[in-house]
BAFITOR-371306 format. One record per residue (C-alpha): residue number from 1; x, y, z. Coordinates in pm, 1 decimal, padded with zeros to 6 digits. Layout:
<recs>
+-----+----------+----------+----------+
! seq !        x !        y !        z !
+-----+----------+----------+----------+
! NUM !        X !        Y !        Z !
...
+-----+----------+----------+----------+
</recs>
This chain:
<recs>
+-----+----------+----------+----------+
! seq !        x !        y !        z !
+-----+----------+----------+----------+
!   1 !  02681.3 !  00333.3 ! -01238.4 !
!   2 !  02293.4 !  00477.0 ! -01287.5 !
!   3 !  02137.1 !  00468.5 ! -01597.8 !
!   4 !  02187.1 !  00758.5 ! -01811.8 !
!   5 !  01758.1 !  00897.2 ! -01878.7 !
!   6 !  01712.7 !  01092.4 ! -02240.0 !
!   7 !  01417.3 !  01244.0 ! -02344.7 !
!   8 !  01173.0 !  00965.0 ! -02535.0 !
!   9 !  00816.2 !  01019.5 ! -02681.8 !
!  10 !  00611.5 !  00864.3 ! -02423.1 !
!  11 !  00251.4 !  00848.2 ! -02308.5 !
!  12 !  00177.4 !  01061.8 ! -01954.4 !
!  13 ! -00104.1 !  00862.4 ! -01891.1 !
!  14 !  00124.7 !  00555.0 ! -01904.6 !
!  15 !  00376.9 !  00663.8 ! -01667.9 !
!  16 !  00133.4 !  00817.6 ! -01392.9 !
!  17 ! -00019.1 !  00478.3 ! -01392.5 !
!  18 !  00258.8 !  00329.4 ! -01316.6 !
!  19 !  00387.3 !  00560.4 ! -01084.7 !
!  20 !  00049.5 !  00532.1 ! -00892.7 !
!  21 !  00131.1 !  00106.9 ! -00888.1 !
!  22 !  00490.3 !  00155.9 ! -00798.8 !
!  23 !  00436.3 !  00406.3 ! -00546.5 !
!  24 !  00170.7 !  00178.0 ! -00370.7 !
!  25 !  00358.3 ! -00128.3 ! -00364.8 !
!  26 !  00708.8 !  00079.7 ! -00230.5 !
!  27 !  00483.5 !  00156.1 !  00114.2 !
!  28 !  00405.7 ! -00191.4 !  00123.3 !
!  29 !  00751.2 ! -00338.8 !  00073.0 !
!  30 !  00937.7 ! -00142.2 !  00272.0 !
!  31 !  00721.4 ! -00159.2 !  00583.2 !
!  32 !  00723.7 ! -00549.5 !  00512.3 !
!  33 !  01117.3 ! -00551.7 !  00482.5 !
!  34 !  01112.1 ! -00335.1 !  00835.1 !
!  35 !  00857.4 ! -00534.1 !  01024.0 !
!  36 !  00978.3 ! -00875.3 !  00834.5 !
!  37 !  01371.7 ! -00789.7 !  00897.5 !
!  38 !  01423.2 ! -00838.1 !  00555.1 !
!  39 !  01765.1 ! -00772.5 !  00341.6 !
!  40 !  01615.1 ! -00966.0 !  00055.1 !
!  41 !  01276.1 ! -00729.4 !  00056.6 !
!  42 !  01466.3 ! -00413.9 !  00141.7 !
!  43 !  01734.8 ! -00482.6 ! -00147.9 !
!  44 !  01387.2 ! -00502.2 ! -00390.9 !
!  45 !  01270.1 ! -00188.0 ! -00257.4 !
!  46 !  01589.1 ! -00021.7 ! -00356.0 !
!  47 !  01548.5 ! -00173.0 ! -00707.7 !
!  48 !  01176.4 ! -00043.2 ! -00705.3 !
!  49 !  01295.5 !  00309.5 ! -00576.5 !
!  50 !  01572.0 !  00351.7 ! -00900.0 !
!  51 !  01291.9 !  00253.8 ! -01108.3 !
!  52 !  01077.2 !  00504.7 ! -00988.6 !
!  53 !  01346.5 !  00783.9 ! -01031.7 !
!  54 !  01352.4 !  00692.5 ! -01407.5 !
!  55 !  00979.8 !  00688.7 ! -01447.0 !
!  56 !  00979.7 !  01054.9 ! -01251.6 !
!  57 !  01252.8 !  01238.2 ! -01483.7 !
!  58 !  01082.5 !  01094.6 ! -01783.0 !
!  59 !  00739.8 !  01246.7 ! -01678.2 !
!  60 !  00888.9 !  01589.6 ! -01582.8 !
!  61 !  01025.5 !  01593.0 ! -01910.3 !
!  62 !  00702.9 !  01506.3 ! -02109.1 !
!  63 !  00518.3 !  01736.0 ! -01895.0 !
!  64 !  00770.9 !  02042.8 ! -02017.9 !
!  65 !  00737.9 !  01964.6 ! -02343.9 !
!  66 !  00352.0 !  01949.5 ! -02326.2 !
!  67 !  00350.1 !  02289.9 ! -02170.2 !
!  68 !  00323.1 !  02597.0 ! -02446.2 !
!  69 !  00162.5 !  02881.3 ! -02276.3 !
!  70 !  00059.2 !  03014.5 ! -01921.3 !
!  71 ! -00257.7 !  02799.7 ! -01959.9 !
!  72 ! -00127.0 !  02471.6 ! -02032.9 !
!  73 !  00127.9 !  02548.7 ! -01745.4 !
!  74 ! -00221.3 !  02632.5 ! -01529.5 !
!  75 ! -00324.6 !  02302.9 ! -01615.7 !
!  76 ! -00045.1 !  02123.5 ! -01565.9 !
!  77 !  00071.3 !  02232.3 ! -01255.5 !
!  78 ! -00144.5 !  01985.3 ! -01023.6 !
!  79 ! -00027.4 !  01678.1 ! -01263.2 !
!  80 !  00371.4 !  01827.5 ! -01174.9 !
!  81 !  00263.1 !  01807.0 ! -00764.5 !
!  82 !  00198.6 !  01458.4 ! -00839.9 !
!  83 !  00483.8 !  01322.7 ! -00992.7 !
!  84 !  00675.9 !  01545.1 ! -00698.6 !
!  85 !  00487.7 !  01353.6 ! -00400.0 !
!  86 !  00536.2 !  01024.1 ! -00569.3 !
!  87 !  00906.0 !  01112.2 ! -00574.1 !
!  88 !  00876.7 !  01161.1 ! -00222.9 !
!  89 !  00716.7 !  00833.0 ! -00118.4 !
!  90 !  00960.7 !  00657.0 ! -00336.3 !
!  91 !  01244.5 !  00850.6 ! -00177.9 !
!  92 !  01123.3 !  00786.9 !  00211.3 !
!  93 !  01024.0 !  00407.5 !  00105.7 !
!  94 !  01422.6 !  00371.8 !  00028.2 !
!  95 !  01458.3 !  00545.1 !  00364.5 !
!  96 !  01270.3 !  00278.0 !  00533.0 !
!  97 !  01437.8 ! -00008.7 !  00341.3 !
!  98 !  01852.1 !  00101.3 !  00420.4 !
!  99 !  01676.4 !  00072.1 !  00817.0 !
! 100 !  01718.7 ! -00280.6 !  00759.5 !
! 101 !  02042.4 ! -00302.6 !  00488.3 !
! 102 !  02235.2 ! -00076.9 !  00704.6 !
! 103 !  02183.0 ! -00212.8 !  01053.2 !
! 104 !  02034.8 !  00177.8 !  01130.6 !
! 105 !  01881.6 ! -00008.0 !  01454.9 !
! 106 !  01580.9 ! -00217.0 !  01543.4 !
! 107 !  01442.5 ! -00404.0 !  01795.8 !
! 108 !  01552.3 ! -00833.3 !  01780.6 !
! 109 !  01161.3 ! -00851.4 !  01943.3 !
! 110 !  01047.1 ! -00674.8 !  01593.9 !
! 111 !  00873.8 ! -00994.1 !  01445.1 !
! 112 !  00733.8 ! -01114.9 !  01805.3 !
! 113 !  00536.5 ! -00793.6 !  01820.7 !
! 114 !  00363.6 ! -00883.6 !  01490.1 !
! 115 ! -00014.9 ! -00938.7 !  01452.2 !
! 116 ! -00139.0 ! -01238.7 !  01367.9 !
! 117 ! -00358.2 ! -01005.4 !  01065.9 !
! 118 ! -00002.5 ! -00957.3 !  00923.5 !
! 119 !  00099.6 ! -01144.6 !  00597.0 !
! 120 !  00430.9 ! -01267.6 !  00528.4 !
! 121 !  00604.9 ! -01138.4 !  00232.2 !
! 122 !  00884.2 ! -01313.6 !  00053.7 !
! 123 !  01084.2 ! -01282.9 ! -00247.1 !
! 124 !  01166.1 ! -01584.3 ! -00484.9 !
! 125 !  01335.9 ! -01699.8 ! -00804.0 !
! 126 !  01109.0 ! -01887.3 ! -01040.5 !
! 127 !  01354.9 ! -02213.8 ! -01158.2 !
! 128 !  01375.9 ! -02330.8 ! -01449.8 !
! 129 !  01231.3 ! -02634.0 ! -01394.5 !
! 130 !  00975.2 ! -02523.6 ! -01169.9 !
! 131 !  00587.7 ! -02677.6 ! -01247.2 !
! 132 !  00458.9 ! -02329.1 ! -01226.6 !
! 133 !  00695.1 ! -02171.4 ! -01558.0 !
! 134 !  00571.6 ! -02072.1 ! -01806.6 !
! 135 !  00178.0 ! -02058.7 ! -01648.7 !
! 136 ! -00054.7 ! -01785.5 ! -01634.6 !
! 137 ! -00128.4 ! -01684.8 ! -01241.5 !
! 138 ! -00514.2 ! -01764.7 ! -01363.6 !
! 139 ! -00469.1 ! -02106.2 ! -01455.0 !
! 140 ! -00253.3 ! -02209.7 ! -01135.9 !
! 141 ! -00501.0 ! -01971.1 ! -00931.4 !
! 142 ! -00265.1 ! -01938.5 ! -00656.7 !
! 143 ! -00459.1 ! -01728.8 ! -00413.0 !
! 144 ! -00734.8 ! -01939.6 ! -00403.0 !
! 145 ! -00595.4 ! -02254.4 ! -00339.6 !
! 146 ! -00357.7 ! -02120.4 ! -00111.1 !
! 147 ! -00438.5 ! -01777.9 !  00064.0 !
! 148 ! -00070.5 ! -01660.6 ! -00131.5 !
! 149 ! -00032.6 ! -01341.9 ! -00379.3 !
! 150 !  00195.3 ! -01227.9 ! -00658.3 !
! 151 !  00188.2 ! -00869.3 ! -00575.6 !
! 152 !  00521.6 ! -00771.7 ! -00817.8 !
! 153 !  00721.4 ! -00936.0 ! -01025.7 !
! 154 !  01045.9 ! -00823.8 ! -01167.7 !
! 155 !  01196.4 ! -00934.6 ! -01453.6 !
! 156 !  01504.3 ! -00888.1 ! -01650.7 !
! 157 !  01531.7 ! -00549.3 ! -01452.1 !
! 158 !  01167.5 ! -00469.9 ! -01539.5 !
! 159 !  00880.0 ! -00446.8 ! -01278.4 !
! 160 !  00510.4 ! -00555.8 ! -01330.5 !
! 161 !  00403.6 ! -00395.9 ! -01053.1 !
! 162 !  00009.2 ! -00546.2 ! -01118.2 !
! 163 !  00003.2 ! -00870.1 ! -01230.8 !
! 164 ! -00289.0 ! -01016.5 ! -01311.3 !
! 165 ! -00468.7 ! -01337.3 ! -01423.2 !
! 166 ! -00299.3 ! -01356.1 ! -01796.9 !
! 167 !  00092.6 ! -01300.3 ! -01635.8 !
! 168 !  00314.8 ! -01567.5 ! -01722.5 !
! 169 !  00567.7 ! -01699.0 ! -01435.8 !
! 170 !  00895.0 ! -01764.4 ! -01669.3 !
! 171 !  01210.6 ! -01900.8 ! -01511.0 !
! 172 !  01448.9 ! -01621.4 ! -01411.7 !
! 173 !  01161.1 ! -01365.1 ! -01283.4 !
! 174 !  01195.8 ! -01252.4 ! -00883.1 !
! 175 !  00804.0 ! -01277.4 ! -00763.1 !
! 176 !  00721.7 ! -01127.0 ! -00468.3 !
! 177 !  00461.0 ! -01332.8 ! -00289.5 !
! 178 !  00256.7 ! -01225.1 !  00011.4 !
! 179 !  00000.2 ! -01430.0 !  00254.1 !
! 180 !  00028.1 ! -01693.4 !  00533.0 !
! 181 !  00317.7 ! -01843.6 !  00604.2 !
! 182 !  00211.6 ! -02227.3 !  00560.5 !
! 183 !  00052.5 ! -02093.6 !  00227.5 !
! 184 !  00396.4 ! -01916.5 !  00145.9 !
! 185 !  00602.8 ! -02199.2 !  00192.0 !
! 186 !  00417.2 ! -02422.3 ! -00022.0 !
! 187 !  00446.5 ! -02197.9 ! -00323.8 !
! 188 !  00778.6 ! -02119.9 ! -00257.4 !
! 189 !  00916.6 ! -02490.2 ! -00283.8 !
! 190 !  00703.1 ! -02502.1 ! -00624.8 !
! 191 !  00865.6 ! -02180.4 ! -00772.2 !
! 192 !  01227.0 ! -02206.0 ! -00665.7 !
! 193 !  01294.5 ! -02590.4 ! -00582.2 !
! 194 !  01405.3 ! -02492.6 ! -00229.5 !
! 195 !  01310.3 ! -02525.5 !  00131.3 !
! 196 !  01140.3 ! -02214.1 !  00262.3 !
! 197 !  01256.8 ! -02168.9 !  00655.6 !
! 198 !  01102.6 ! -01905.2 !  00811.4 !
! 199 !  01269.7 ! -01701.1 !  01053.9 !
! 200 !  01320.7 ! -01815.7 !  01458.7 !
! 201 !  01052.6 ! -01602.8 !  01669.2 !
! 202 !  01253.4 ! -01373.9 !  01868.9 !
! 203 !  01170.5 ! -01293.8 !  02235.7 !
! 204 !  00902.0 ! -01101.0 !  02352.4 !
! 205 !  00922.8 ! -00772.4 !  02363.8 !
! 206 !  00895.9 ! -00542.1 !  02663.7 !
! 207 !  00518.8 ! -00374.7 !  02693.4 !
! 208 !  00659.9 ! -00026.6 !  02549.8 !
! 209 !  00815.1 ! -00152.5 !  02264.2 !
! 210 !  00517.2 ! -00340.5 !  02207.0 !
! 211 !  00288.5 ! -00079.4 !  02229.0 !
! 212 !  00528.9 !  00117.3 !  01967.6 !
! 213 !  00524.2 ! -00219.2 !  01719.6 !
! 214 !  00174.8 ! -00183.2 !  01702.3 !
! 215 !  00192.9 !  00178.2 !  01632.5 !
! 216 !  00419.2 !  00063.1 !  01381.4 !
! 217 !  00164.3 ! -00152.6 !  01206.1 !
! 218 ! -00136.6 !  00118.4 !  01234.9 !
! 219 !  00083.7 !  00357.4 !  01073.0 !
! 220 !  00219.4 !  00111.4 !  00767.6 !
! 221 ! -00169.2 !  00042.8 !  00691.4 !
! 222 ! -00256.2 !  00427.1 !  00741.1 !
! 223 ! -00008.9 !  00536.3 !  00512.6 !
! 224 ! -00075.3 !  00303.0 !  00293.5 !
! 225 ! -00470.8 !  00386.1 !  00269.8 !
! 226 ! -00379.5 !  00764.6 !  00235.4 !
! 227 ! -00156.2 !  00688.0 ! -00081.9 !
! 228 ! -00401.3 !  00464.5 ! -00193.8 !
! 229 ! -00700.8 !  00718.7 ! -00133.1 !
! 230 ! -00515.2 !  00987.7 ! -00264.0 !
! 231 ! -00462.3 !  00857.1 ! -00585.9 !
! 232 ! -00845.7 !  00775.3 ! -00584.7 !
! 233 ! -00909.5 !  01137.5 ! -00509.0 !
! 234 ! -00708.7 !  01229.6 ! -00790.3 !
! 235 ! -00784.0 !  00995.7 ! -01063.2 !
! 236 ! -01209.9 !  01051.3 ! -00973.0 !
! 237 ! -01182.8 !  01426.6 ! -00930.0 !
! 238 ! -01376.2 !  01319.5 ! -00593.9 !
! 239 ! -01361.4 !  01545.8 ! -00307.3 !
! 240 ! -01461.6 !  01317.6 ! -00030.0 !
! 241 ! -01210.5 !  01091.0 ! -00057.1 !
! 242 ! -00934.9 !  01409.7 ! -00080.4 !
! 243 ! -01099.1 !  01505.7 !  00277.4 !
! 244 ! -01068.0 !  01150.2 !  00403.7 !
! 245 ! -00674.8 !  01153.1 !  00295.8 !
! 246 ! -00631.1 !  01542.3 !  00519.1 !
! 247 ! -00819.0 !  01334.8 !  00811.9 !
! 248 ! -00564.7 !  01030.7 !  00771.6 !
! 249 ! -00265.6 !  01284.1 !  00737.1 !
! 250 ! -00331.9 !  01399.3 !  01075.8 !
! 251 ! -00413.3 !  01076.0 !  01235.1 !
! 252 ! -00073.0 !  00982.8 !  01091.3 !
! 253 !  00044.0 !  01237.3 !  01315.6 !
! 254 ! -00092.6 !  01140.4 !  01597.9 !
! 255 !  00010.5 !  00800.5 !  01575.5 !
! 256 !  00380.2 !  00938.4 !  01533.4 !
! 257 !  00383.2 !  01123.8 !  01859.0 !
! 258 !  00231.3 !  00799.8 !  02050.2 !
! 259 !  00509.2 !  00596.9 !  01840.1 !
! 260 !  00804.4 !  00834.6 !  01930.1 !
! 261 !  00687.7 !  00837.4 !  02305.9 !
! 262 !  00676.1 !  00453.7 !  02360.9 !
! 263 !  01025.0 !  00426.5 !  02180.3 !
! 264 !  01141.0 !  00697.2 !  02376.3 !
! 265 !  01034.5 !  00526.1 !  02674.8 !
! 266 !  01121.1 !  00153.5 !  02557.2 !
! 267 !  01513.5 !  00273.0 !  02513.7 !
! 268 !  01546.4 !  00342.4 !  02874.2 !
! 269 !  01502.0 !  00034.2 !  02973.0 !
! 270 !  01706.2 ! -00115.2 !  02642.3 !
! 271 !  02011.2 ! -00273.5 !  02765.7 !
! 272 !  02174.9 ! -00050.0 !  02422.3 !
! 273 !  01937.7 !  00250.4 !  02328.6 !
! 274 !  02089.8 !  00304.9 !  02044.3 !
! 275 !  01935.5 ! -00054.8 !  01906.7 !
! 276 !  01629.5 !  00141.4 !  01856.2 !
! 277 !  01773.9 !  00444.4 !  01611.0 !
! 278 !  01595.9 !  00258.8 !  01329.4 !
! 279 !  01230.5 !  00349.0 !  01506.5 !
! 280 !  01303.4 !  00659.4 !  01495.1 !
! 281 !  01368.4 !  00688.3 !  01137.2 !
! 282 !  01037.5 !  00503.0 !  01009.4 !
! 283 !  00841.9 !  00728.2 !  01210.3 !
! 284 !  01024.9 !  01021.1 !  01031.8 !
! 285 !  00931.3 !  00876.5 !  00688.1 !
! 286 !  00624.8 !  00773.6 !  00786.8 !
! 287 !  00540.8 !  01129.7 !  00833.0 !
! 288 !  00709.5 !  01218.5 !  00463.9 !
! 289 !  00510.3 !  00946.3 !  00327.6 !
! 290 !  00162.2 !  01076.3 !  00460.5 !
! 291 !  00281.5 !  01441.5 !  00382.3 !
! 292 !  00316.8 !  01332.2 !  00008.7 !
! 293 ! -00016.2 !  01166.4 !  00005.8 !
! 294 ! -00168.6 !  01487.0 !  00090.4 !
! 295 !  00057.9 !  01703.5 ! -00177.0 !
! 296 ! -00112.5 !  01433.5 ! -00488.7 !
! 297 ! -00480.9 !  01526.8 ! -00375.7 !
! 298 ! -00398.3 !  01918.6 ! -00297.3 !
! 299 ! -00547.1 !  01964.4 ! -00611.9 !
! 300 ! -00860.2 !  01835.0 ! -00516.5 !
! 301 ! -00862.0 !  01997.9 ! -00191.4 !
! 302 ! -00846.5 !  02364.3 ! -00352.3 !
! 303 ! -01147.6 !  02276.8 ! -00615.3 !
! 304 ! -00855.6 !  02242.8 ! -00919.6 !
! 305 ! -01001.9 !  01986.7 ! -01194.9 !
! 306 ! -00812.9 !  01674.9 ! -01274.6 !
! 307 ! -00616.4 !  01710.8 ! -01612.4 !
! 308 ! -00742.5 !  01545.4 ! -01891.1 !
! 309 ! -00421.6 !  01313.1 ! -01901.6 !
! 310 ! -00495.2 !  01189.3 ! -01553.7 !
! 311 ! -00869.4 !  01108.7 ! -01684.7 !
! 312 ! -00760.0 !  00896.5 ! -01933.1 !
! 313 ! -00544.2 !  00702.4 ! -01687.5 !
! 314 ! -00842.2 !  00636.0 ! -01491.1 !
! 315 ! -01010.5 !  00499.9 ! -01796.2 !
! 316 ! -00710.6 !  00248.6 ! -01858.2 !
! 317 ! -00702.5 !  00144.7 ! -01487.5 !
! 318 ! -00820.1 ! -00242.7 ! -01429.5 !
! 319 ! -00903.8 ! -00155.6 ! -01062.8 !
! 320 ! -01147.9 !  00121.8 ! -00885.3 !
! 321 ! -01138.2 !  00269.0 ! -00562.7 !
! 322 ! -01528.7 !  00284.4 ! -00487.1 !
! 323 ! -01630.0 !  00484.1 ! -00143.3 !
! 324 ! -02038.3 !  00385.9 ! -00019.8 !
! 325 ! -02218.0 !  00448.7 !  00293.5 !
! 326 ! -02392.5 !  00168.9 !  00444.9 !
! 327 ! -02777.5 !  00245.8 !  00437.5 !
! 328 ! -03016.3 !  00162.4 !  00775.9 !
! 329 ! -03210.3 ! -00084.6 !  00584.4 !
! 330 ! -02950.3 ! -00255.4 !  00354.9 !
! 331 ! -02790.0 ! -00624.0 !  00370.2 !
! 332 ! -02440.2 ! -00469.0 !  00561.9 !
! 333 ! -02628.7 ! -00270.0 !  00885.5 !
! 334 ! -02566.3 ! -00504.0 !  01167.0 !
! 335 ! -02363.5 ! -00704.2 !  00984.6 !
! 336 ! -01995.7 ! -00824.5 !  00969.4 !
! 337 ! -01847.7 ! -00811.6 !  00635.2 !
! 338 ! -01810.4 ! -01220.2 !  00659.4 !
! 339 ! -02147.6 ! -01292.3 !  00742.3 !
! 340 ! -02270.6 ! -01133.7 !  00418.0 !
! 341 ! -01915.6 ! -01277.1 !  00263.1 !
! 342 ! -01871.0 ! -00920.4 !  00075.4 !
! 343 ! -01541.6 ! -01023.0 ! -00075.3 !
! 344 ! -01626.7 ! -01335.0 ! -00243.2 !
! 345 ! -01973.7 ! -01184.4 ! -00344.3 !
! 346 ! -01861.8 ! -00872.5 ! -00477.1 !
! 347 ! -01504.0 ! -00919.9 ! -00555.3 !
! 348 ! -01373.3 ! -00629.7 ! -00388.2 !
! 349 ! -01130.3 ! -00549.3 ! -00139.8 !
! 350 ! -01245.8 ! -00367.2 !  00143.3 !
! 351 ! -00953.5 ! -00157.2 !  00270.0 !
! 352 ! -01092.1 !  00075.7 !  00529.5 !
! 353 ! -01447.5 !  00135.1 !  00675.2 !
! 354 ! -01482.6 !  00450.9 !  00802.9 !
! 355 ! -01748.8 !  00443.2 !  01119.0 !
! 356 ! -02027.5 !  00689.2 !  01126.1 !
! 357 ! -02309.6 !  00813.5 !  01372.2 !
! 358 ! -02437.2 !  00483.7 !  01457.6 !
! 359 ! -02054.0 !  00349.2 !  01550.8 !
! 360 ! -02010.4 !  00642.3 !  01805.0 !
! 361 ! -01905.1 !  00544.9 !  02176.6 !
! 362 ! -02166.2 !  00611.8 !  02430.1 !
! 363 ! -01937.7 !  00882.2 !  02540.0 !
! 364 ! -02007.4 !  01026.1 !  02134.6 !
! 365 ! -01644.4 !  01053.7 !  02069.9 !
! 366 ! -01626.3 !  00965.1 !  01671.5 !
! 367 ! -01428.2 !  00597.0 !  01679.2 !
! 368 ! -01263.8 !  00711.4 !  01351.3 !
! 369 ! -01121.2 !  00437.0 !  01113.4 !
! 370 ! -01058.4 !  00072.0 !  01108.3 !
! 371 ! -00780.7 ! -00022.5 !  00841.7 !
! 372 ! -00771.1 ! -00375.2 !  00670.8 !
! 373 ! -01113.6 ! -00476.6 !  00797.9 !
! 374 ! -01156.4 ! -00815.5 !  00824.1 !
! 375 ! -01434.9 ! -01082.7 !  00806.7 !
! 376 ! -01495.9 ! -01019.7 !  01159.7 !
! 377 ! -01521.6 ! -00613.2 !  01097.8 !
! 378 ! -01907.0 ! -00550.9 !  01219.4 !
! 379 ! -02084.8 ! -00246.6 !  01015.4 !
! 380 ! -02312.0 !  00001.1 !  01136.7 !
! 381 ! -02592.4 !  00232.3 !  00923.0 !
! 382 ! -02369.9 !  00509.0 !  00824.3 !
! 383 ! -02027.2 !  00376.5 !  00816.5 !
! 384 ! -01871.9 !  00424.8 !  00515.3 !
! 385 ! -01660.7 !  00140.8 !  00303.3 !
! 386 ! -01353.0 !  00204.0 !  00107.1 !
! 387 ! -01309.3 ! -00101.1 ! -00133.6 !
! 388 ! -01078.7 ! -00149.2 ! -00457.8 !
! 389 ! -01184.6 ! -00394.1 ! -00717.9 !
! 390 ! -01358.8 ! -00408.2 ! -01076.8 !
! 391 ! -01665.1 ! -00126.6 ! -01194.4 !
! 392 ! -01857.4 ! -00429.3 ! -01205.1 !
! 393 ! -01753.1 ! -00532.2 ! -00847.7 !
! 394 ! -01797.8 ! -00163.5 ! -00723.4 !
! 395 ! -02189.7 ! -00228.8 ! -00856.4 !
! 396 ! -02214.1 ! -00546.6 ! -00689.8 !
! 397 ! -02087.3 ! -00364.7 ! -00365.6 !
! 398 ! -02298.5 ! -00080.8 ! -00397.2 !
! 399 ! -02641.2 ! -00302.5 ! -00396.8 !
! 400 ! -02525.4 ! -00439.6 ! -00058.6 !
! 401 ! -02514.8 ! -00113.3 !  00122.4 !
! 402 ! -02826.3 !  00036.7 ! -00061.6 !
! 403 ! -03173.6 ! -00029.2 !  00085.8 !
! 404 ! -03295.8 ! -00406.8 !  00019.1 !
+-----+----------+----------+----------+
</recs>
């Protein structure tokens, strides 16, 4: 039976912040519990999405009520959109997630087609008697010593969608950890008592349905980048990252017509096409989810200011999304973003470098985007870094691409 949702005082600011966090980490999980294969990830996506439909009716409702004339309605209409496309995500992440629960239909060669870049993610009950209760995540500093996050944790039907150093592990919470897998099964055994066994590798898959797996992975980091930029745009009223979400939006789509046509063609030679149903639906919510990034920076696309309300969520956010060009003459130009260690120098989180004039092909065609850059990632005078982090990392990262 769902929860019955009243009308309660509440701050806006509070619950578009967390929609923002929850809507983020839904693309992640349910990609994860897709390219994973797994009930126990899809099952907390499903948890995730019915919290999100509670946070969504109570922020329709306090919009309403904050809405007294034709101009507060003016004003308020862009904040509405973005509840709405939030909604959507949530909806299309659930979507993704019953793929797996419901047997919809995907490949056994899923895994096998995998990157090596991508990070297992696994959900786990902290014991009672596990060493790690009742310790903050920046005492046991988890991540550092072994590679592994806490990316959620939900507890007593309550999600903290952004934990960070001060969060307590108690006995009872479900933590969703992400990272390597030797990492992740380490920290498992010290949370939950038990064995981690990771799944058999599966066969290899045939060279169309490999081609499509990777298009399945471009697409999970794409969308997630154009949720994650379009929340930027929002919350910093900045109109260059809005255009850099309507450039991802159509790559999205481009992606999804490669993806449908290597599907298409990996089903004729599947001994049972219909095994491969499931692709079809995550590249129809891929689209939805990409669609609904663009409807939460709309606003900023047709020169509407941010609301107030979404201002002062910006103000109470503990992480920035910071866009800078790398200069001709600064530290990055030439440079891979491990040999000037950017992450552990700056403490942020480069998610996407954008490559400019200098990155062209000798044929000029624009190269576009790399998603989750890694150390290896070289930079070029005029490419342009998207990184989340502090405001005192964002400083720290904007020295390195100015001139030295």
């Amino acid at each position: 039976m769902e929860r019955e949702v009243g009308y309660e005082p509440v701050s806006v600011k509070e619950l578009l912040a967390e929609m923002k966090d929850t809507a983020e980490l839904l693309v992640d999980l349910s990609y994860s519990a897709v390219l994973l294969q797994s009930d126990e990830v899809a099952e907390e996506v499903l948890e995730l999405e019915a919290r999100m439909d509670v946070l969504q009716l109570r922020a329709r409702m306090s919009l309403l009520m904050a809405a007294r004339n034709p101009d507060d309605a003016e004003a308020l209409a862009p904040v509405l959109g973005i509840v709405g496309a939030a909604e959507k995500i949530s909806d299309a992440a659930g979507d993704i997630a019953k793929v797996v629960l419901e047997d919809i239909g995907l490949p056994a060669a899923m895994r096998a087609a995998l990157p090596e870049s991508v990070e297992t993610l696994v959900r786990v009950e902290v014991a009672a008697d596990s060493p790690l209760a009742g310790r903050q995540l920046g005492d046991i500093t988890l991540e550092t010593d072994t590679g592994v996050r806490v990316i959620a944790i939900r507890r007593a039907g309550d999600w903290l969608t952004d934990p960070g150093p001060v969060t307590a592990l108690e006995p009872g919470d479900v933590a969703l950890l992400r990272g390597p897998d030797t990492g992740v099964a380490g920290v498992y055994e010290r949370l939950s008592g038990e064995t981690y066994t990771p799944p058999e590798p599966p066969d290899e898959p045939s060279a169309d349905l490999d081609r499509a797996m990777d298009s399945v992975v471009l697409m999970k980091d794409v969308s997630e980048l154009a949720v994650d930029l379009a929340y930027g745009a929002v919350l910093f009223d900045d109109d260059a990252l809005a255009e850099e979400v309507l450039e991802l939006e159509a790559e999205v789509d481009a992606l999804q017509s490669r993806f449908e046509a290597w599907t298409l063609r990996a089903a004729a030679e599947a001994d049972d096409p219909v095994s491969l149903r499931g692709l079809v639906h995550l590249a129809s919510a891929t689209e939805v989810i990409s669609d609904a990034a663009l409807e939460i920076s709309e606003g900023v696309l047709r020169g509407l200011d941010s609301h107030p309300v979404i201002q002062e969520a910006v103000l109470e956010s503990d992480e920035v999304l910071t866009r800078q060009e790398v200069s001709a003459d600064s530290r990055l130009a030439g440079a891979t973003l491990g040999d000037v260690a950017v992450k552990s120098q700056t403490g942020m989180r480069v998610i996407a470098v954008r490559r400019g004039n200098e990155s062209r092909s000798p044929s000029g065609k624009e190269p576009g985007w790399v998603v989750s850059p890694g150390p290896a990632t070289q930079l070029a005078a005029g490419d342009v870094l998207i990184a989340k982090g502090t405001r005192t990392g964002a400083e720290r990262l904007a020295d390195l691409t100015e001139p030295n």
